[in-house]
C-alpha positions as CSV (number, residue, x, y, z in Angstrom):
1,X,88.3,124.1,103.2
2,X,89.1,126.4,105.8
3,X,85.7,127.5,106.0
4,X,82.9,125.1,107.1
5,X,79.9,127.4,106.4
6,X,81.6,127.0,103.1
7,X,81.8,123.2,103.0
8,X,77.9,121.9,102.6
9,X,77.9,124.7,99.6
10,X,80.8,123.2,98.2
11,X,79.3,119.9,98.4
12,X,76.1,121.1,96.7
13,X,77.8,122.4,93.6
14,X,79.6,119.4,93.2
15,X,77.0,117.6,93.0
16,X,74.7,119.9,90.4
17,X,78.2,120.1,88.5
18,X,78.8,116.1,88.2
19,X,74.8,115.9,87.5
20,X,75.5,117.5,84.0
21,X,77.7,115.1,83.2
22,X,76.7,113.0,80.2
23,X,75.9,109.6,81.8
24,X,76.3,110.4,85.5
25,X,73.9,108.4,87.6
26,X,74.7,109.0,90.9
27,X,77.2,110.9,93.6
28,X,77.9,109.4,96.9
29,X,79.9,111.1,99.5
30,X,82.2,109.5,101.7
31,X,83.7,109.7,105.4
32,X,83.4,113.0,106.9
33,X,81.7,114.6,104.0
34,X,78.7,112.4,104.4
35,X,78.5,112.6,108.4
36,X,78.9,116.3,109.5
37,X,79.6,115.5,113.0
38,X,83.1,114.0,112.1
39,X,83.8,117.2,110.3
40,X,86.9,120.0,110.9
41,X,88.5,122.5,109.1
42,X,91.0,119.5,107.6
43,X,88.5,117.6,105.9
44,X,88.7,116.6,102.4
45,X,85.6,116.0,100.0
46,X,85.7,112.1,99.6
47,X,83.3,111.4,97.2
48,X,82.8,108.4,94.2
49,X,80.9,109.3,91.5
50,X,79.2,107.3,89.5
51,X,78.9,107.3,85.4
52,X,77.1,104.8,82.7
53,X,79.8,102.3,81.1
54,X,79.5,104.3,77.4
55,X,80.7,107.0,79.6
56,X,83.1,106.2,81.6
57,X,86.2,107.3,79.6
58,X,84.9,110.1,78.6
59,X,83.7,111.6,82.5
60,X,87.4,110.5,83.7
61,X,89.4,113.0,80.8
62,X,87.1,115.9,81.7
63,X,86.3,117.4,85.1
64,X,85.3,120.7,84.2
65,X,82.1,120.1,86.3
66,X,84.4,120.5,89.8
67,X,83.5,123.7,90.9
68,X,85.8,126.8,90.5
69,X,87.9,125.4,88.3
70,X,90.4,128.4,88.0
71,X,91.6,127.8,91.6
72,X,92.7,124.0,90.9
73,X,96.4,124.4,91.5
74,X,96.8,120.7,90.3
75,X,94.9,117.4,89.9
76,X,96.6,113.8,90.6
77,X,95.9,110.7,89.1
78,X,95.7,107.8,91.5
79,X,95.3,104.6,89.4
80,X,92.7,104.1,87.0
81,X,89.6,105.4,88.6
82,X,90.7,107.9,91.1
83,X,92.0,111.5,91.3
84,X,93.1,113.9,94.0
85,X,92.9,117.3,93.1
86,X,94.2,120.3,95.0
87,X,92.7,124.0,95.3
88,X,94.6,126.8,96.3
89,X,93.3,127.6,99.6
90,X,94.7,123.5,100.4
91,X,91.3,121.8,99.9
92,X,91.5,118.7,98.2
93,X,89.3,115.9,96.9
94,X,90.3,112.3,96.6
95,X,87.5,110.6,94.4
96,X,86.9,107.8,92.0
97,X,85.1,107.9,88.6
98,X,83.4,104.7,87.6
99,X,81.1,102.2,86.7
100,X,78.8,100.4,89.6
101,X,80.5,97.2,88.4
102,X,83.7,99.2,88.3
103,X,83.4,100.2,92.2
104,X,81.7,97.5,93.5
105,X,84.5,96.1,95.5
106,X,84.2,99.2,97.4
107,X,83.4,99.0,101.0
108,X,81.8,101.8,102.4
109,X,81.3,103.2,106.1
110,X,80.2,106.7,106.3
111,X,78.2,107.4,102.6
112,X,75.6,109.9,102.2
113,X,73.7,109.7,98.6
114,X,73.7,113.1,97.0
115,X,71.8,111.8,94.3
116,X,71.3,108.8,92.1
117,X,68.3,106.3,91.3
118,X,67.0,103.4,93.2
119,X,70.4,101.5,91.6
120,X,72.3,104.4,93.7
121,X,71.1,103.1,96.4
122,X,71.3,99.4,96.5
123,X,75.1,100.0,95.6
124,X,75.4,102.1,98.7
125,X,73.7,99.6,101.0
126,X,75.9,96.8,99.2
127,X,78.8,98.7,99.8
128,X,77.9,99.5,103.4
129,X,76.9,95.6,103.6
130,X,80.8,94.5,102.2
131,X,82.4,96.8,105.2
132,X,79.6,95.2,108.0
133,X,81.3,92.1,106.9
134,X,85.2,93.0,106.4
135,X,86.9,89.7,108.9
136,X,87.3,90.2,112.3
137,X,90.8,91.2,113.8
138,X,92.8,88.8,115.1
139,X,95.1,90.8,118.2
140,X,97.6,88.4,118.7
141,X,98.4,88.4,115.0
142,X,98.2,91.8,114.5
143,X,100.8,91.9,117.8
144,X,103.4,89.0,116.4
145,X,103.2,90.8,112.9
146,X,104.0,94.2,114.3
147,X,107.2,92.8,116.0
148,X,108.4,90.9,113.0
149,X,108.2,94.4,111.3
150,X,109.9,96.3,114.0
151,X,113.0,93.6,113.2
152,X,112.8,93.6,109.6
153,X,112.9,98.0,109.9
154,X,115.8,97.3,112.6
155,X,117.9,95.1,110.3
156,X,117.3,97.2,107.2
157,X,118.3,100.3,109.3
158,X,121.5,98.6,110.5
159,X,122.2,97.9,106.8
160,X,121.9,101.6,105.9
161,X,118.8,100.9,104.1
162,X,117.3,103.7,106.5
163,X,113.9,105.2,104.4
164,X,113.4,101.4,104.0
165,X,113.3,101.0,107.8
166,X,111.4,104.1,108.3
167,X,108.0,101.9,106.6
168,X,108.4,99.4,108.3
169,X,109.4,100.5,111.2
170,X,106.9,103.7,111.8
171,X,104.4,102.2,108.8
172,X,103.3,99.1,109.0
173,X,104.5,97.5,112.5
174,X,102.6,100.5,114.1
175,X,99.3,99.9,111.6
176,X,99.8,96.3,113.5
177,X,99.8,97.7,116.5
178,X,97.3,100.1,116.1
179,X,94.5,97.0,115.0
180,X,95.9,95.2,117.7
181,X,95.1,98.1,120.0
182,X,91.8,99.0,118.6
183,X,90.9,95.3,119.3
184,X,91.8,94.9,122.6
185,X,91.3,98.2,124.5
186,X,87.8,100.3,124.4
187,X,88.4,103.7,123.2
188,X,87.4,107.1,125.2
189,X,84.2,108.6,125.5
190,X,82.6,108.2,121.8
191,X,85.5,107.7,119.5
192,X,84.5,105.4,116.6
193,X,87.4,103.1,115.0
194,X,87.9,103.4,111.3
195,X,88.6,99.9,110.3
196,X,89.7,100.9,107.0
197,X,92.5,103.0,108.4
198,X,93.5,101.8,112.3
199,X,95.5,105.5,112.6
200,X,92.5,107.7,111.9
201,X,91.3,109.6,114.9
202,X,93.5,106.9,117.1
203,X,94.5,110.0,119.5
204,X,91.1,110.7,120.4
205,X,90.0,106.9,120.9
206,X,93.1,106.1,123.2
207,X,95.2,109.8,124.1
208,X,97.2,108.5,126.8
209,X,98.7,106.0,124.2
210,X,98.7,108.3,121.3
211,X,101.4,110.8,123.3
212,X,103.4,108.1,124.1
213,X,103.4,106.4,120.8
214,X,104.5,109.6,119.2
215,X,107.5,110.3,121.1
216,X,108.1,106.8,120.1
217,X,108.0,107.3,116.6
218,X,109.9,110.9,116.7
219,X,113.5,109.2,118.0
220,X,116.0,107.3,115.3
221,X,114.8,104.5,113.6
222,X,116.6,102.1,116.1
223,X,115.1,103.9,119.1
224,X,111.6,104.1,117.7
225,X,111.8,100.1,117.1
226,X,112.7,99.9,120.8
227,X,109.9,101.7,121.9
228,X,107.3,100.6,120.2
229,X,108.4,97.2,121.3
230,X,108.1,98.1,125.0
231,X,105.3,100.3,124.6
232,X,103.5,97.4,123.0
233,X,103.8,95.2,126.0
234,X,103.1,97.9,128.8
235,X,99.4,98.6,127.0
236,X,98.4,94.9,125.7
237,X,100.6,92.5,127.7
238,X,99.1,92.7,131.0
239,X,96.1,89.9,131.8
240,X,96.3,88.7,127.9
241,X,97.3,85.1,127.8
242,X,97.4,85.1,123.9
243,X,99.6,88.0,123.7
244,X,103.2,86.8,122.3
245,X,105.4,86.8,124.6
246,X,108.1,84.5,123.5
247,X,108.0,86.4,120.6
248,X,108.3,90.1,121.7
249,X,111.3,89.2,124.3
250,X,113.0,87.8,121.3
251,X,112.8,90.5,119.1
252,X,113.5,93.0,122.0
253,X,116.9,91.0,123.0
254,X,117.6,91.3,119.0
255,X,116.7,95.5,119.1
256,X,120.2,95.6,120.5
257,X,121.9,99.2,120.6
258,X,124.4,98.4,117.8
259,X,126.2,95.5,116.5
260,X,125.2,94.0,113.3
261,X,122.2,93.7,111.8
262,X,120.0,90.5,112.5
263,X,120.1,88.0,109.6
């Protein structure tokens, strides 16, 4: 939504549409559509919304209630419960449909309770409760993991298996890295870390490392596993006993410029 005058008034008839639906206890917003401040002209409506069990089926197959229906260019199911839909100006909405019991796994940071009863609200504070007491990162683990990625990508690179590399190699040795990161270095100014998703608003928390991670991750595949190697032990090596160091010289003396790939 291009427009954020337009956003709260989107967020308003969302919630009086969903409200008519038979069963629908509650709505509870999510990320930067609960907390304004964290709001731009990219953010999506991230919403679950909550139904009575009798109801359930029946509040997934129709979602008339979303407003302006006629601009929906497409809606996208994402396992059982959730949906992304697209309108045509490039808003979307990612958003479950459930139960309580069916969504109470859920751990919630940002939530903002458009409107539900007093069973609304202990689910957000249980939810809210569940991500207080997501586990504690562990650096060094998040460090070692995030080289043995960086090989694996390398090798499967070397073997021609080059979209395969491109996870692990840009996906999840740099979401290693990132925790790692977050967990070791304070962030600028008043960044908050999203512990859900280690790359969300990571250029604002640490910008000098963000530029340099990029043009990292915008060379080949072998070159990008290189970097991020090195840039890994210029920003966390120094004055960190635990860091691995066996480990990320070994992998670095593997992240060889050709030859075959490591077995």
């Amino acid at each position: 939504m291009r427009d954020l005058a337009e956003f709260d008034a989107f967020s308003d008839r969302l919630a009086v549409g969903f409200a008519g639906v038979p069963g629908a206890h509650g709505l509870v917003f999510l990320g930067s559509a609960a907390a304004g401040h964290r709001r731009d002209r990219w953010s999506d409506h991230d919403f679950l919304a909550l139904v009575e069990e009798e109801h359930a089926e029946s509040a997934r197959a129709n979602l008339e209630w979303l407003p302006d229906p006629q601009r929906v260019l497409c809606v996208a199911r994402e396992g059982e419960l959730g949906f992304s839909v697209l309108y045509d100006d490039g808003h979307v909405l990612e958003f479950a449909v459930g139960t309580t019991k069916e969504l109470a796994a859920a751990p919630l940071d940002e939530a903002k309770l458009m409107f539900g009863d007093t069973r609304m609200r202990d689910f957000v504070d249980a939810g809210q409760d569940r991500f207080a007491a997501l586990p504690a990162i562990d650096p060094a683990n998040e460090v070692a993991l995030a080289y043995i990625k960086l090989l694996i990508g390398y090798g499967r690179a070397c073997r021609g298996e080059r979209i395969a590399a491109g996870r692990f190699v840009r996906g999840w040795a740099v979401d290693h890295l990132l925790r790692a990161i977050r967990a070791r270095i304070l962030p600028a100014g008043a960044a908050r870390s999203d512990q859900l998703d280690p790359s969300r608003r990571f250029d604002a928390a640490y910008p000098h490392i963000a530029t340099q991670l990029d043009h990292a991750l915008a060379q080949p595949i072998e070159q990008s596993a290189r970097d991020v190697a090195m840039l890994a032990r210029v920003v966390l090596e120094h004055g960190w006993k635990e860091f691995p160091t066996m480990t990320a010289e070994r992998v670095q003396s593997l992240l060889r410029k050709s030859g075959d790939a490591p077995s």
